[in-house]
C-alpha positions in Angstrom: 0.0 0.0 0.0 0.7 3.5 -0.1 4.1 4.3 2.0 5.2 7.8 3.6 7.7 8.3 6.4 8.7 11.5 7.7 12.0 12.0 8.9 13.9 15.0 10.3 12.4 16.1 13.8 13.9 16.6 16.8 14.4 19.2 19.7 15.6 23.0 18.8 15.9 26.2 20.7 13.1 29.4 19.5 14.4 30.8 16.7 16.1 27.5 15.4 15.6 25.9 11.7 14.8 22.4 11.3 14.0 20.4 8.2 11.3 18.0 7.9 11.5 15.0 4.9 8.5 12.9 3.6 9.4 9.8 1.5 6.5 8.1 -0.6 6.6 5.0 -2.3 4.2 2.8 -4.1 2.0 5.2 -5.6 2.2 7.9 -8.8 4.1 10.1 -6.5 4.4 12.7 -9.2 0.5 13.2 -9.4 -0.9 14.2 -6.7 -1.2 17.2 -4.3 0.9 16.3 -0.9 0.5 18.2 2.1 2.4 18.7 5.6 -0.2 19.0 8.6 0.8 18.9 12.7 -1.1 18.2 15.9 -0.1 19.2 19.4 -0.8 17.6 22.6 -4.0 18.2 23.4 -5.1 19.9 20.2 -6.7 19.0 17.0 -5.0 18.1 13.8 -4.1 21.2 11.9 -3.7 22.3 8.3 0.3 23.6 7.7 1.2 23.7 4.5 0.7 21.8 0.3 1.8 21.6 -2.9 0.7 20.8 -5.6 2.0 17.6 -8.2 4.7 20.0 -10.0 5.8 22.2 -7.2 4.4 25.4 -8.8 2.1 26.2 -6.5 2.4 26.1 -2.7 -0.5 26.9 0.3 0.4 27.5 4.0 -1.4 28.2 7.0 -1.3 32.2 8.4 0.5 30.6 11.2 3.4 29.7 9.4 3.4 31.8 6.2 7.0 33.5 5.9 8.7 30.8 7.9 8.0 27.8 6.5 8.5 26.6 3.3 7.0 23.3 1.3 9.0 22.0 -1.4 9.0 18.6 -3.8 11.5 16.8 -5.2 9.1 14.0 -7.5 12.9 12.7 -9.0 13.3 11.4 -4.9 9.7 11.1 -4.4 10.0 13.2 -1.5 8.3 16.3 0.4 10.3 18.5 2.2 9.1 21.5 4.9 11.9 23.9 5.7 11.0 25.2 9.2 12.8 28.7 10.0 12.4 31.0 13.0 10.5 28.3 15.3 8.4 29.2 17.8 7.7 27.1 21.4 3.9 27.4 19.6 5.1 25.0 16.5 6.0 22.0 19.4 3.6 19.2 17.5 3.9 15.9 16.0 4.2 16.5 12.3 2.8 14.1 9.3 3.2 14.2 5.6 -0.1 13.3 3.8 -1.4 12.5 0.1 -4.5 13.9 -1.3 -7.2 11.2 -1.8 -7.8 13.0 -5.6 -5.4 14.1 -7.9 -8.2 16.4 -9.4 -8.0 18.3 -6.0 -5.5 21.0 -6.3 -3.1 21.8 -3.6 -5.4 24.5 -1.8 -7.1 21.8 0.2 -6.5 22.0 3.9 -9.3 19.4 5.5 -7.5 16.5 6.6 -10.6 14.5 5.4 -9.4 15.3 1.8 -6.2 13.4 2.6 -6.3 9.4 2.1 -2.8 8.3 3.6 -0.7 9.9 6.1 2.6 8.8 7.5 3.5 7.9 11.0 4.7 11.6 11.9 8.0 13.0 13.6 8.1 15.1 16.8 9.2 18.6 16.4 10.0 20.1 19.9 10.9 23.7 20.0 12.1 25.0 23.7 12.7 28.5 24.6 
């Protein structure tokens, strides 16, 4: 079935970088719309960032917009989010995810429009 592991989490000081890696395997990686979402303890599962199948066009959440950035590699069949300027706030478990449609452009930010998500990686920011 459908495979994505995300890699790259860890613990960094406030104002710290970290990047996050998503590698998918056993589907048409290259046609669809992947997208990054997080969930902190005690919170609901929130929208972060997507792209769409070519990498031209990229979404993000107001709460990360101008520090993080999504990109694609579809040669590595990977998803990458580039996390600059952390704050304590971004502290969540973060999971890669592939839209259920590949008519369903890179806009969508409901979880339910997402049909396999990966196991997640903790990202713990201290200040």
């Amino acid at each position: 079935q459908v495979q994505l592991v995300e890699s790259g989490g860890g613990l960094v000081q406030a104002g710290g970088s970290l990047r996050l890696s998503c590698a998918a395997s056993r589907f048409s990686f290259s046609s669809y719309t992947m997208g990054w979402f997080r969930q902190a303890s005690g919170k609901e599962r929130e929208y972060v960032a997507s792209i769409n199948w070519s990498g031209s066009s990229t979404y993000y959440a107001d709460s990360v917009k101008g520090r993080f950035t999504i990109s694609r590699d579809n040669a590595k069949n990977t998803v990458y989010l580039q996390m600059n300027s952390l704050k304590p706030e971004d502290t969540a478990v973060y999971y890669c995810a592939k839209l259920r449609s590949i008519w369903i452009s890179s806009p969508a930010q409901e979880g339910r429009m997402y049909d396999y998500w990966g196991q997640g990686t903790q990202v713990t920011v201290s200040s």
